[in-house]
C-alpha positions in Angstrom: -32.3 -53.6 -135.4 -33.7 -56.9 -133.6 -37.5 -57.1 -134.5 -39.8 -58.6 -131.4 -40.4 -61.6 -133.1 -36.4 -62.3 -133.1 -35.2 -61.3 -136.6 -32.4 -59.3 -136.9 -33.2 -56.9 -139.5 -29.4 -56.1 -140.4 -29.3 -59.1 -142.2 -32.7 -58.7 -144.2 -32.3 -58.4 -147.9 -34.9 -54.8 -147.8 -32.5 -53.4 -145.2 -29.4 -54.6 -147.2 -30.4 -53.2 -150.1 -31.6 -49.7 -148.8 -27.8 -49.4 -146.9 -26.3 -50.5 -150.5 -29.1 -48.4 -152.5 -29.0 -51.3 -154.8 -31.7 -49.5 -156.7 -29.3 -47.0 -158.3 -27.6 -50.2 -159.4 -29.8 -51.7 -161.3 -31.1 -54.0 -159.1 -34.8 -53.9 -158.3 -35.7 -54.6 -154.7 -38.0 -53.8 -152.1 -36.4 -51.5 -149.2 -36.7 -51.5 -145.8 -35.5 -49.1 -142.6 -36.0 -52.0 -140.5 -39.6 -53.0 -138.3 -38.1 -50.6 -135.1 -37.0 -48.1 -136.5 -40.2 -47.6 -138.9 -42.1 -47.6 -136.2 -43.8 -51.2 -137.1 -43.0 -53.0 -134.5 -42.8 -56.1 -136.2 -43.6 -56.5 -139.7 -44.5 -60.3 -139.6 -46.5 -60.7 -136.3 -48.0 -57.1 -135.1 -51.0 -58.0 -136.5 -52.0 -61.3 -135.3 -50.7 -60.5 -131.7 -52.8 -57.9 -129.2 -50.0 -57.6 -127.4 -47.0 -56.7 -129.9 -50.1 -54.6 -131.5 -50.6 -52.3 -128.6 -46.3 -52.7 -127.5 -46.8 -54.6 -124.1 -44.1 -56.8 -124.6 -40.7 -56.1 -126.6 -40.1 -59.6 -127.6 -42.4 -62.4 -128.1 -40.6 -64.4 -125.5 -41.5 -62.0 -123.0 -45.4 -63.1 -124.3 -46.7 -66.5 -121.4 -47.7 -68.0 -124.9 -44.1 -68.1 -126.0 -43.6 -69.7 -128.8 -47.1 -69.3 -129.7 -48.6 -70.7 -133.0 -47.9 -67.5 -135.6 -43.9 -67.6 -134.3 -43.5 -71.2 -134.6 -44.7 -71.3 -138.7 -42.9 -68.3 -139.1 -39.6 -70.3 -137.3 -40.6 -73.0 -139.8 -40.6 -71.0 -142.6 -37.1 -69.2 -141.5 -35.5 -72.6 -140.6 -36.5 -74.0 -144.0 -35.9 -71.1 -146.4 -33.4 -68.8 -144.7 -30.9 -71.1 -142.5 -32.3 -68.9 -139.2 -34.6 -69.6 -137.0 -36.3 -66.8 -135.2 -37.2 -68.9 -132.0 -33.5 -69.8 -131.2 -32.7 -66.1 -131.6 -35.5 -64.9 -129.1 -34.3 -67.6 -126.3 -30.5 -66.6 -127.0 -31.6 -62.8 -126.4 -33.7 -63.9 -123.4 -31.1 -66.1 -122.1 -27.7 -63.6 -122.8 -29.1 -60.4 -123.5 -28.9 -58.5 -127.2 -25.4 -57.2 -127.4 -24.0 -60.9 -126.8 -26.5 -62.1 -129.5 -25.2 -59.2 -131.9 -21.6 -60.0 -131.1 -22.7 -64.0 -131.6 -24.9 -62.2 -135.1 -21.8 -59.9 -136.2 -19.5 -63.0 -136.7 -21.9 -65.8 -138.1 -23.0 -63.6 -140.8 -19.8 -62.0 -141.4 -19.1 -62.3 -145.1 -15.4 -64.2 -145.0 -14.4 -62.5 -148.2 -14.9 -58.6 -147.2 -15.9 -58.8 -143.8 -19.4 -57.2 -145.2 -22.6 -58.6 -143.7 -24.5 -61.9 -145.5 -28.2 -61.2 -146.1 -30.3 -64.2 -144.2 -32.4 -64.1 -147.2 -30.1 -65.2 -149.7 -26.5 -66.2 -148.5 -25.2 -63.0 -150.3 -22.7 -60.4 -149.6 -24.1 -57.1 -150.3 -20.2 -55.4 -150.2 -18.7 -58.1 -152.8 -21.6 -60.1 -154.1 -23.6 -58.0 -155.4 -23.1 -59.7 -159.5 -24.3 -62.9 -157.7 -27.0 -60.9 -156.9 -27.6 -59.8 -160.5 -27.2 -63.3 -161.8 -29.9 -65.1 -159.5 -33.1 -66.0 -160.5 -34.9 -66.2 -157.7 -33.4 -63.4 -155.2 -34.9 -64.7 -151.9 -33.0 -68.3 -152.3 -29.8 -68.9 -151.2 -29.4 -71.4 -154.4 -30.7 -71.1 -157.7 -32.9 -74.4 -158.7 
């Protein structure tokens, strides 16, 4: 579930909602299997790199032009909106492997009311928040403006 470009697609709001069928709850959202197992790769950078593109390197900090320009404004974007940043995840992985960074993932967004997982996107609890969910305005925030 760990996209090349470092994002954990477990905690993505898509993903969530396809494991919660939130659909079925009256809650409109997009849904997502996550980039590796749909066969994407990775949905925000295959495009604009060759090498992702034609799957010559299974994370971008395996790429010599780690962190290149697309990962660092998509860092930004993360670090800004989503409390993650995408670059930190790569050099953890690189640095101690993916199942110490999936322990390290399971118990920072473990949600300390259920014990369900918090979606990145919105601070939410899929398992128990799913009325905050309802109530919000803008669903991709974690706060309401």
């Amino acid at each position: 579930m760990i996209a090349p470009c470092g994002m954990n697609c477990a905690l993505c709001s898509a993903y969530l909602a396809r494991q919660h069928d939130l659909r079925s709850q009256g809650i409109m959202s997009s849904y997502c299997a996550g980039c590796r197992p749909r066969g994407k790769n990775c949905a925000f950078l295959k495009k604009q790199c060759d090498l992702l593109g034609k799957g010559q390197v299974e994370y971008c900090y395996q790429c010599p032009d780690f962190p290149c320009r697309n990962l660092k404004h998509l860092d930004k974007r993360y670090r800004t909106n989503y409390r993650m940043s995408m670059i930190e995840n790569l050099e953890f992985i690189r640095d101690h492997g993916v199942a110490k960074f999936l322990e390290r993932e399971a118990e920072k967004w473990r949600c300390p009311e259920c014990g369900g997982v918090i979606c990145c996107h919105n601070g939410i609890c899929f398992e128990c928040g799913l009325e905050l969910l309802k109530a919000k305005k803008k669903r991709y925030r974690w706060e309401d403006e």
